[in-house]
FIKENU-654519 format. One line per field, with one value per atom (N, C-alpha, C): residue in one letter; x, y, z. Coordinates in steps of 0.05 Angstrom, whole numbers. Each point is the difference from the previous one (the first is absolute). Last residue first. Layout:
code (A:...)
east (X:...)
north (Y:...)
up (Z:...)
# end
This chain:
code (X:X:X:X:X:X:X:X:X:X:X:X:X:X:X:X:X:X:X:X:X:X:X:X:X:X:X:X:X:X:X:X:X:X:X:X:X:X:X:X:X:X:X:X:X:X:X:X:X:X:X:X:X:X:X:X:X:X:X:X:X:X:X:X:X:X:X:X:X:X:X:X:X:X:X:X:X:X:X:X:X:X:X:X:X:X:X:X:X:X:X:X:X:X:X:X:X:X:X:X:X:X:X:X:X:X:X:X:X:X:X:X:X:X:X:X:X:X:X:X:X:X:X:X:X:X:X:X:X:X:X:X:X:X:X:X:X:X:X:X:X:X:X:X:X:X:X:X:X:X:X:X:X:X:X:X:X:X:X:X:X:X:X:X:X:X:X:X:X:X:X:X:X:X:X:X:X:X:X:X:X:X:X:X:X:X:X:X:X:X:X:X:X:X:X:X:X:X:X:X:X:X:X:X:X:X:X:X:X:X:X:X:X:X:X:X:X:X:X:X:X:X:X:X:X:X:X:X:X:X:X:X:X:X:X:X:X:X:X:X:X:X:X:X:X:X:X:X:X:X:X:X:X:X:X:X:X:X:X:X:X:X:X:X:X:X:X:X:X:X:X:X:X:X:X:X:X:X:X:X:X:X:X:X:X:X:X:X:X:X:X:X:X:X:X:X:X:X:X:X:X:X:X:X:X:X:X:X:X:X:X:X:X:X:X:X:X:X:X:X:X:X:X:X:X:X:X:X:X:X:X:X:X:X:X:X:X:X:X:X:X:X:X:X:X:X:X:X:X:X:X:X:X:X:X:X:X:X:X:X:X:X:X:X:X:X:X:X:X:X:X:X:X:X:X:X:X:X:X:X:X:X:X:X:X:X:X:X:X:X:X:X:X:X:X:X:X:X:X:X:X:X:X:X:X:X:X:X:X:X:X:X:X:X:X:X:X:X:X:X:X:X:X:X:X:X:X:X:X:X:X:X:X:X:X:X:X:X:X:X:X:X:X:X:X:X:X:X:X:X:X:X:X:X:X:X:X:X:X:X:X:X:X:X:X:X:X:X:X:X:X:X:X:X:X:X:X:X:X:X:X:X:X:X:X:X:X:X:X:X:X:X:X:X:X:X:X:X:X:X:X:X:X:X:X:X:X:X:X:X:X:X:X:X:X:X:X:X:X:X:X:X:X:X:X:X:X:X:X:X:X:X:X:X:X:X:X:X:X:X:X:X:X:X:X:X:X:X:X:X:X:X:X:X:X:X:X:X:X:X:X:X:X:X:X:X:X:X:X:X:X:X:X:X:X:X:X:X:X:X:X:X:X:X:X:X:X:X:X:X:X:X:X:X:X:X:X:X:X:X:X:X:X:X:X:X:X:X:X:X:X:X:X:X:X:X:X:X:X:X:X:X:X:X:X:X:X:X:X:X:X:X:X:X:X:X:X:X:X:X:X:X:X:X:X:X:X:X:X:X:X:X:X:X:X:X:X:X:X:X:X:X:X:X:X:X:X:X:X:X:X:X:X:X:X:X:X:X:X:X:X:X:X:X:X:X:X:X:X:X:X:X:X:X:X:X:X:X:X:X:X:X:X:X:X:X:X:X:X:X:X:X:X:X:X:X:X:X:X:X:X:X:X:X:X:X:X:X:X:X:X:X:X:X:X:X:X:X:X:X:X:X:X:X:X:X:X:X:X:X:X:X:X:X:X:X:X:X:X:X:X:X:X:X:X:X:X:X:X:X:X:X:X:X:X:X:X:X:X:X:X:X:X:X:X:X:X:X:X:X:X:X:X:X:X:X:X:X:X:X:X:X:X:X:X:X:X:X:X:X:X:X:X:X:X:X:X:X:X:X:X:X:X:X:X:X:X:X:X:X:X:X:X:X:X:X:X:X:X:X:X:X:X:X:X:X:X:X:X:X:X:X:X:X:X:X:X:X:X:X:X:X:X:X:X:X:X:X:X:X:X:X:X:X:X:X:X:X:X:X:X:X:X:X:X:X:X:X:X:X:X:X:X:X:X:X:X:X:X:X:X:X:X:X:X:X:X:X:X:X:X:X:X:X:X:X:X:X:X:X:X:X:X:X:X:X:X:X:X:X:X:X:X:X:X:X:X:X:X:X:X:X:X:X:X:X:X:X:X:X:X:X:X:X:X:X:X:X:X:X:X:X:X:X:X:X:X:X:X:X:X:X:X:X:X:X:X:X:X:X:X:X:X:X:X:X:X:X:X:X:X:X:X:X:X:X:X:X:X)
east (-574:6:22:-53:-13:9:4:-12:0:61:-28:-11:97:-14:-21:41:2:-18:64:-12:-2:52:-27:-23:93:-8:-23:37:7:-23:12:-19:-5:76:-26:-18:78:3:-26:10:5:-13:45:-39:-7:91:-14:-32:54:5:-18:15:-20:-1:63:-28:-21:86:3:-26:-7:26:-8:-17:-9:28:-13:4:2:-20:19:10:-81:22:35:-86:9:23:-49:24:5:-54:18:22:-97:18:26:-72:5:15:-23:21:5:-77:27:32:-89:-13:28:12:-12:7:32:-18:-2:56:7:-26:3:4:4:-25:-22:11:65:-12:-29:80:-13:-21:89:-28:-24:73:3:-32:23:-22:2:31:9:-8:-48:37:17:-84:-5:27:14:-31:7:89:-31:-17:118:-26:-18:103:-14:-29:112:-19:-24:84:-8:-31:77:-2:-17:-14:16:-1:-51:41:16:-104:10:28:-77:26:15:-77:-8:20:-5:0:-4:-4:-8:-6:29:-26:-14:83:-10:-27:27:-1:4:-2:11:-9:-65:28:8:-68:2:26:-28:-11:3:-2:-10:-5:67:-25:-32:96:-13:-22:40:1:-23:65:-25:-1:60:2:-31:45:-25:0:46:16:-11:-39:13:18:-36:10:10:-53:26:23:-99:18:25:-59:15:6:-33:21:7:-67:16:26:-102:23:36:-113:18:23:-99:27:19:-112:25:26:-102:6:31:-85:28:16:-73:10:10:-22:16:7:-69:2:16:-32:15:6:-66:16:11:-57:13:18:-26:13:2:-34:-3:7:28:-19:4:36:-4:-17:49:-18:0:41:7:-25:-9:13:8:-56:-14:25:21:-12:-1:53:-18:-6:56:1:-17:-5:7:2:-2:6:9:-54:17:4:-21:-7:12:13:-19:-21:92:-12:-20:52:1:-25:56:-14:4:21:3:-23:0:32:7:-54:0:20:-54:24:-8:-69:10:25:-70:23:5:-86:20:25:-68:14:18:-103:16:18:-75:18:20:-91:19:19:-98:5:29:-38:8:-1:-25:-25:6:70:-29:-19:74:5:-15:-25:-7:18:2:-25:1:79:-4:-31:34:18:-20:-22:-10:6:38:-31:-17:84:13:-29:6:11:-7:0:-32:5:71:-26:-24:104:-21:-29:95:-24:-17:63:7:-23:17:-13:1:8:-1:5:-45:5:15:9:-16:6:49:-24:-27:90:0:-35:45:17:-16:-53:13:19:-70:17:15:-94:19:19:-77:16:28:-99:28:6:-49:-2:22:-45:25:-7:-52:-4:23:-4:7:-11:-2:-18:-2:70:-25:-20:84:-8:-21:18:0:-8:29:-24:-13:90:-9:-42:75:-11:-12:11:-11:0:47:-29:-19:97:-17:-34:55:4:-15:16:-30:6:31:4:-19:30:-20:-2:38:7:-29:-8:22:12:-86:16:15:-47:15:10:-88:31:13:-69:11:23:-80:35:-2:-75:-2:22:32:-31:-4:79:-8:-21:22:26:-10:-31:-15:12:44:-17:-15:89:-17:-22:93:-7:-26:85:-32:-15:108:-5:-32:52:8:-11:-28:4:4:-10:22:-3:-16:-24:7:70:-14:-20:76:-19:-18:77:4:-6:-19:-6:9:21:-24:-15:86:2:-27:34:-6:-13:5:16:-11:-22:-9:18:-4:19:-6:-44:-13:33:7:-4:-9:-10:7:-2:12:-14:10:27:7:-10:-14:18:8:-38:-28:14:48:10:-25:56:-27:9:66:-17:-17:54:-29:-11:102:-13:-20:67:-20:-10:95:-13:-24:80:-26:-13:65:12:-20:26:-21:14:3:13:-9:-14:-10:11:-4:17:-14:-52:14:17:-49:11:13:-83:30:2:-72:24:29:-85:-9:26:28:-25:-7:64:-7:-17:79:-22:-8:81:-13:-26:64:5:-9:-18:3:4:-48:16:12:-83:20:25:-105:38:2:-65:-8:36:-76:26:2:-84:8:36:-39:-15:13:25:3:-6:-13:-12:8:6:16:-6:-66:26:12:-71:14:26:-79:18:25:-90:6:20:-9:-1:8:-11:30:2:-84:19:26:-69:-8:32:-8:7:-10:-24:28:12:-99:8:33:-43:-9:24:-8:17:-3:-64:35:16:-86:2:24:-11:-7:2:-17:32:4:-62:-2:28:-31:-9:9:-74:29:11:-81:17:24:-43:-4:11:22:-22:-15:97:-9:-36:106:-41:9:84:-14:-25:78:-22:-14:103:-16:-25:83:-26:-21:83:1:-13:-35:18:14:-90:15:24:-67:16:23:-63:27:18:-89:28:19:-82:22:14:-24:-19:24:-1:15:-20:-16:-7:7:-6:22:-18:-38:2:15:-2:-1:3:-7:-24:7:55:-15:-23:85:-13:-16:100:-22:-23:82:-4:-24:22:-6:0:41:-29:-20:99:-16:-28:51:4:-23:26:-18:-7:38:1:-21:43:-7:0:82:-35:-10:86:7:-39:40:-15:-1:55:-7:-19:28:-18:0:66:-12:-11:13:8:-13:34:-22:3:20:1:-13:-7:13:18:-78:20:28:-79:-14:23:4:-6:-3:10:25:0:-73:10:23:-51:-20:16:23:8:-12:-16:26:5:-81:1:24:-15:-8:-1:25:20:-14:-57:27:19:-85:-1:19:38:-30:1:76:-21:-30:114:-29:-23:107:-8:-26:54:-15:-11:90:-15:-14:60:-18:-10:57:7:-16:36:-26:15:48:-3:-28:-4:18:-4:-8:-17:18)
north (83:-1:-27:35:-25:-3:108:-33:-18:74:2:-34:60:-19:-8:99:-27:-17:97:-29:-25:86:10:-18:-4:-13:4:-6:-18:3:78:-17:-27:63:10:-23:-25:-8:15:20:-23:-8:87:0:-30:19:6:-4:-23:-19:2:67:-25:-14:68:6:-18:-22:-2:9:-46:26:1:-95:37:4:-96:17:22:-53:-16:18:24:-1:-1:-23:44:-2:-80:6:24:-30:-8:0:14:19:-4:-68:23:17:-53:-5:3:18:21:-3:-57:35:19:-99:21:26:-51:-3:16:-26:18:-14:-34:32:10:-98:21:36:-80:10:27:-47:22:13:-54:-19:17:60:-22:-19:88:-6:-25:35:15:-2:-55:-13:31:13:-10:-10:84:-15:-20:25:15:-20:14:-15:16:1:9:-17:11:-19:17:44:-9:-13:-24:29:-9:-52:-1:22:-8:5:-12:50:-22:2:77:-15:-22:62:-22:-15:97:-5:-37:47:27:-15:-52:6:16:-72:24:17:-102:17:26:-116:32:14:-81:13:24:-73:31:1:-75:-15:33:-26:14:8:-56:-6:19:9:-33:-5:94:-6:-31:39:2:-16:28:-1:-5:-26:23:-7:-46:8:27:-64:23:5:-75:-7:22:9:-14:-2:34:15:-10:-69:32:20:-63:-9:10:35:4:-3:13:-24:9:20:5:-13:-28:7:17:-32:-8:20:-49:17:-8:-59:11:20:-75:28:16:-105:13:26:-75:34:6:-98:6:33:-89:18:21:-86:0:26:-42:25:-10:-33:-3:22:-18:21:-8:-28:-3:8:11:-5:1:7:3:-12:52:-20:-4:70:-28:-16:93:-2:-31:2:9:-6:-31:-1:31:-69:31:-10:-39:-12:33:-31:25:-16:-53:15:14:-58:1:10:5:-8:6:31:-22:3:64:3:-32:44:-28:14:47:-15:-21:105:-35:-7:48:4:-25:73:-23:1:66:-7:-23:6:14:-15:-20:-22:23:-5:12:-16:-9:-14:14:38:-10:-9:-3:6:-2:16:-38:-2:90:-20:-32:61:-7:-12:23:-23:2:70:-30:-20:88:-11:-25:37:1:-19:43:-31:-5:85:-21:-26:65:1:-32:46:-6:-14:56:-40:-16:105:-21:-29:67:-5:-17:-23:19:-3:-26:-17:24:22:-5:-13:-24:29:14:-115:30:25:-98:14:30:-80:14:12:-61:-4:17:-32:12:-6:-43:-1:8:-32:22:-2:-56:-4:30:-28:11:-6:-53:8:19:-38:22:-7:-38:-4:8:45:-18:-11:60:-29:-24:98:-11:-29:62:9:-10:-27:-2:-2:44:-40:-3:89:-6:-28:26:4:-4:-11:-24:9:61:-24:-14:67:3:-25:0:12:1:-16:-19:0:83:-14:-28:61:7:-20:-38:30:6:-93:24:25:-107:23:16:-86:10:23:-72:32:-7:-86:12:25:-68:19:10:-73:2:24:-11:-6:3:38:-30:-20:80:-2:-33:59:-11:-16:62:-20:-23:96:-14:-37:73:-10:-20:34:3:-16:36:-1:5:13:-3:-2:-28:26:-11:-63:28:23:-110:26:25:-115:16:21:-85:16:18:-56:21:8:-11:-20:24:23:-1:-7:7:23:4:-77:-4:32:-48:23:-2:-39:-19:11:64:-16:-19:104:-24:-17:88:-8:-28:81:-5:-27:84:-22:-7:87:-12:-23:45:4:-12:59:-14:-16:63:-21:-23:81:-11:-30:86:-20:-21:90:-10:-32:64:-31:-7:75:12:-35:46:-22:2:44:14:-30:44:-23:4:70:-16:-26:12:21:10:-103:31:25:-114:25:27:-122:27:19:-104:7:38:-107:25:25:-116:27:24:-68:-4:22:-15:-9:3:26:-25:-20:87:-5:-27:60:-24:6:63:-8:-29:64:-18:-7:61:4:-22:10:29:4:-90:19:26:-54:-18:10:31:5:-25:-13:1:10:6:-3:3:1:-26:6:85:-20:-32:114:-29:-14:102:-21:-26:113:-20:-28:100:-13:-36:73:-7:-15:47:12:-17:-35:32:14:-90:-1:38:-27:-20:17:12:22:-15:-54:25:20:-85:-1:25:2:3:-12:-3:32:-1:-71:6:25:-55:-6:16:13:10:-9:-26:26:12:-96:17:26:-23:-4:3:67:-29:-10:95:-12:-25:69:-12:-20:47:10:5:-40:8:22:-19:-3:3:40:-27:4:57:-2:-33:62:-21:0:68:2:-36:45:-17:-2:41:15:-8:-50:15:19:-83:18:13:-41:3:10:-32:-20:12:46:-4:-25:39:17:-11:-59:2:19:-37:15:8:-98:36:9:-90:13:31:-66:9:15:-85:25:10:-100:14:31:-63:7:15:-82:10:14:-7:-22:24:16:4:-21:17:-28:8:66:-23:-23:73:4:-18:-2:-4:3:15:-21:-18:85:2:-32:-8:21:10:-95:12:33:-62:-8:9:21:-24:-15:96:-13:-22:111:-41:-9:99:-15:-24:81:-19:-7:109:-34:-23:109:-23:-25:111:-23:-26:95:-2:-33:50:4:-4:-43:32:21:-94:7:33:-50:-6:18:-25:30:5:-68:21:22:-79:0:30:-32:8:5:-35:31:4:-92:20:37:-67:-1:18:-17:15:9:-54:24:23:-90:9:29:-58:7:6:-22:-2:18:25:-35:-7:73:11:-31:56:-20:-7:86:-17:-16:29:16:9:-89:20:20:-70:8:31:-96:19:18:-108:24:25)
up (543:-22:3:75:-17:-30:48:10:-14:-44:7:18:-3:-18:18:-11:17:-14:-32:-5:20:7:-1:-7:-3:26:3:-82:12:22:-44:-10:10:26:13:-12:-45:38:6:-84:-4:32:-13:-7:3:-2:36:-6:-70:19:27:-71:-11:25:10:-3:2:-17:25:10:-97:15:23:-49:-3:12:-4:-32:1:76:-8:-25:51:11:-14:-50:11:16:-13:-19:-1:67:3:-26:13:6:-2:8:-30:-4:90:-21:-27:58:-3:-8:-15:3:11:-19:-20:8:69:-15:-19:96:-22:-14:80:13:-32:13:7:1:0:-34:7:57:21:-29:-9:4:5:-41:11:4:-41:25:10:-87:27:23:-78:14:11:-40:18:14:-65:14:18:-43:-1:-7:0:7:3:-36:5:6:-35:12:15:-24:-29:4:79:-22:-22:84:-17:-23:80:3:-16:-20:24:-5:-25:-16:28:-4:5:-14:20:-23:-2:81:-14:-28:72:-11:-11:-1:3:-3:34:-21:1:19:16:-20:11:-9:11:38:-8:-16:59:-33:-10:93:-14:-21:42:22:-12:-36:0:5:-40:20:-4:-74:4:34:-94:22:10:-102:21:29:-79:17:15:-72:-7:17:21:-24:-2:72:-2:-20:-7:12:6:-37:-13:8:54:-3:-27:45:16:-8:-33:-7:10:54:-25:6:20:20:-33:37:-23:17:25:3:-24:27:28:-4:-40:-9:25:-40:17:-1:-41:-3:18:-40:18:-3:-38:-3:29:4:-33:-8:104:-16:-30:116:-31:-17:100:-11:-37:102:-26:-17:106:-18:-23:112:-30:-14:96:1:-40:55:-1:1:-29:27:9:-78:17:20:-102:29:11:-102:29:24:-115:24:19:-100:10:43:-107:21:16:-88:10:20:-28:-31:6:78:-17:-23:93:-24:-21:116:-20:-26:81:-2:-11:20:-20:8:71:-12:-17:60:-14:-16:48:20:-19:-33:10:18:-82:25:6:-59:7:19:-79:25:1:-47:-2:18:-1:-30:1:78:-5:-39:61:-15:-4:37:24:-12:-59:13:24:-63:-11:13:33:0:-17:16:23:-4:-75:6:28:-27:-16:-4:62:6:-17:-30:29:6:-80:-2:22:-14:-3:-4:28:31:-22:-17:-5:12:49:-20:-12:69:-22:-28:92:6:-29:25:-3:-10:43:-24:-4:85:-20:-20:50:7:-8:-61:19:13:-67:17:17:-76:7:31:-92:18:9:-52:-6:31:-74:31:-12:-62:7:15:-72:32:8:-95:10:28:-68:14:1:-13:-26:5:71:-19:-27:72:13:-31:-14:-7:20:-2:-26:-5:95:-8:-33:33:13:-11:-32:-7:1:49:-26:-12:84:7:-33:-9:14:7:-30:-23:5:65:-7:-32:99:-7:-34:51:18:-12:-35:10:8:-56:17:7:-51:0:20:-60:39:-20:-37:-9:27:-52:24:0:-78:13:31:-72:11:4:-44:-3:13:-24:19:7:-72:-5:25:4:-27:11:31:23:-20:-14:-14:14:32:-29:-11:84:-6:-26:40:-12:-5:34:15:-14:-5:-8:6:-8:15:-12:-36:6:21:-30:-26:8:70:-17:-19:66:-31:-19:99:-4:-27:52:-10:-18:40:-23:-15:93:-23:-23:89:-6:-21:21:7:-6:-19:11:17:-49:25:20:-84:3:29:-69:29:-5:-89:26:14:-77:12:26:-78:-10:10:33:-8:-21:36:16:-11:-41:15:12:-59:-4:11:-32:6:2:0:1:12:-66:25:10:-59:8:29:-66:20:-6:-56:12:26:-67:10:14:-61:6:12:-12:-10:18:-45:27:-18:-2:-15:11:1:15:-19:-37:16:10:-49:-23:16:37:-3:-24:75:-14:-10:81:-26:-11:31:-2:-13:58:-14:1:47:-32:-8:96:-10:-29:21:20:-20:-31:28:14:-64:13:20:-84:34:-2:-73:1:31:-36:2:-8:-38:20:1:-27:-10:22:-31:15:-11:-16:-3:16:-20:21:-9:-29:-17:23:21:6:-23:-9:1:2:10:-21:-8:86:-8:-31:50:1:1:-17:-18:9:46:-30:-9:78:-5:-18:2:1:9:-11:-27:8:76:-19:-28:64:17:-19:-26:11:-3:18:-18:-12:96:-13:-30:46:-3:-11:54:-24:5:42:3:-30:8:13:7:-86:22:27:-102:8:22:-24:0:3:-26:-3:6:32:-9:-5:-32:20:-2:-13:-8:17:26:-5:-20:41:-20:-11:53:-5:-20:68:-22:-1:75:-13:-39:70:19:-20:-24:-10:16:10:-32:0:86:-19:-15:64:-3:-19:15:21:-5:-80:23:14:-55:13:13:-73:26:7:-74:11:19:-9:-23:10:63:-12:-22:14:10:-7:-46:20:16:-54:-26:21:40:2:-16:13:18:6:-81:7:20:-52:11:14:-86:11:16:-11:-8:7:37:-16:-14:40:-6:-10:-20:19:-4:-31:-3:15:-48:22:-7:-28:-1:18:-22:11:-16:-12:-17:12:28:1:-11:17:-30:3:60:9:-21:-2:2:12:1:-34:4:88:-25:-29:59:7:-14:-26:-12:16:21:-16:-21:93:2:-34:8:9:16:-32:-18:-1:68:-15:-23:67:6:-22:-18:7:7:-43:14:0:-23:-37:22:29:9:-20:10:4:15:-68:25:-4:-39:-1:17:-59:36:-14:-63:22:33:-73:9:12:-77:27:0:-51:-5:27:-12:0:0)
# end
């Protein structure tokens, strides 16, 4: 590949509006993404509503129309393919970085040259594992990412986790006529759950519509069923499919590869934070992977900003930071 004078590692929201600051500034980056564009939101299930209101989701001064109020993943995807296409920005998809001068793609590794390097990789690449033993969490009806409630229909299905991706689901396959259970560590739901989910799980496992097993741990996943431990003692719980949604982590061990400092226990890179350049010169980060594990604190709505930082003038940067803080992310997003 011939040399860039930035190369921005992640084709979402972030990465697309580090790249729209780049341009506007006489900069022409590249945008890789080891998936599609807008990746993380194409894994979203089908159909689904952002809680946020569409200006917090645009960028570039790209206005989003959507139909409703809110808009739809759909939606979300038309309109950052629209402003990819618009802004004319440079997008090569399914090239994944593997460290600071190499890429793969589907014809092999390719070694590549830059003068920035931004790493807009989000973390939705990467989910939690539950860490069960006899690598039952690798069986094919095994799904960390929520798909398609349709798909369920008169299944035994186990959710996993407490929080609102589980809570949604586990309700979707209720309504798809799945026999739901949903499994959750903790003894209650919480505080977090969007207030109309919270209520509506709550009532259909008092109705026995869906099986709930708080305070529970898996400690065995097979072909055929999900094995916990609880309150009561251990149990078996019939499973043709398996929803372990527990959340995602960012890829740490590309920060490694590059030689990105980053505190252990908090998954944060060092950085500067005027200009979000980490300790390796040249090296830079935005949106969610500044935030280490802690993903709830950067989003969209102000991790847009974040190529001002990295591209402007000292000006830009300070306006950048007021917008940052002036942005809280809305309940239940």
């Amino acid at each position: 590949m011939p040399h860039e004078a930035a190369i921005i590692a992640g084709a979402g929201p972030i990465g697309l509006a580090c790249a729209i600051s780049a341009k506007r500034r006489g900069i022409d980056p590249l945008v890789i993404d080891a998936g599609a564009l807008a990746n993380s939101i194409v894994r979203y299930p089908i159909g689904m509503t952002f809680f946020t209101t569409p200006e917090r989701l645009e960028i570039g001064g790209h206005p989003l129309v959507c139909a409703g109020a809110k808009a739809t993943r759909e939606e979300a995807l038309k309109y950052y393919r629209g402003v990819a296409r618009t802004e004319n920005i440079r997008v090569q998809t399914f090239t994944k970085l593997v460290n600071a001068h190499e890429v793969e793609t589907r014809f092999g590794r390719e070694s590549v040259t830059w003068d920035r390097l931004v790493l807009a990789t989000g973390y939705f690449d990467h989910p939690n594992h539950l860490g069960v033993p006899g690598g039952g969490e690798e069986l094919p009806h095994v799904r960390h990412y929520f798909d398609e409630a349709h798909l369920s229909y008169g299944r035994d299905v186990v959710v996993i986790g407490g929080k609102n991706s589980a809570v949604e689901a586990a309700l979707q396959l209720f309504r798809a006529g799945a026999r739901t259970t949903i499994i959750y560590r903790g003894k209650e739901w919480p505080k977090s759950v969007k207030y109309w989910l919270r209520p509506d799980l709550e009532n259909r496992i008092k109705a026995g519509e869906i099986a709930a097993r708080m305070a529970s741990k898996v400690i065995e996943i097979t072909p055929r069923w999900v094995r916990i431990r609880g309150p009561k003692g251990e149990e078996q719980i019939a499973a043709d499919r398996v929803y372990p949604l527990i959340g995602f982590h960012p890829d740490l061990e590309l920060f490694k590869r590059i030689g990105v400092s980053f505190d252990a226990e908090s998954g944060r890179p060092a950085v500067d934070p005027e200009t979000l350049q980490t300790s390796v010169p040249g090296v830079y980060v935005a949106g969610s992977v500044t935030a280490g594990y802690k993903i709830s604190e950067i989003f969209i709505e102000n991790g847009r900003f974040d190529g001002d930082k990295i591209f402007g003038t000292a000006a830009e940067r300070e306006r950048a930071r007021e917008l940052y803080q002036g942005i809280r992310r809305e309940t239940g997003e």
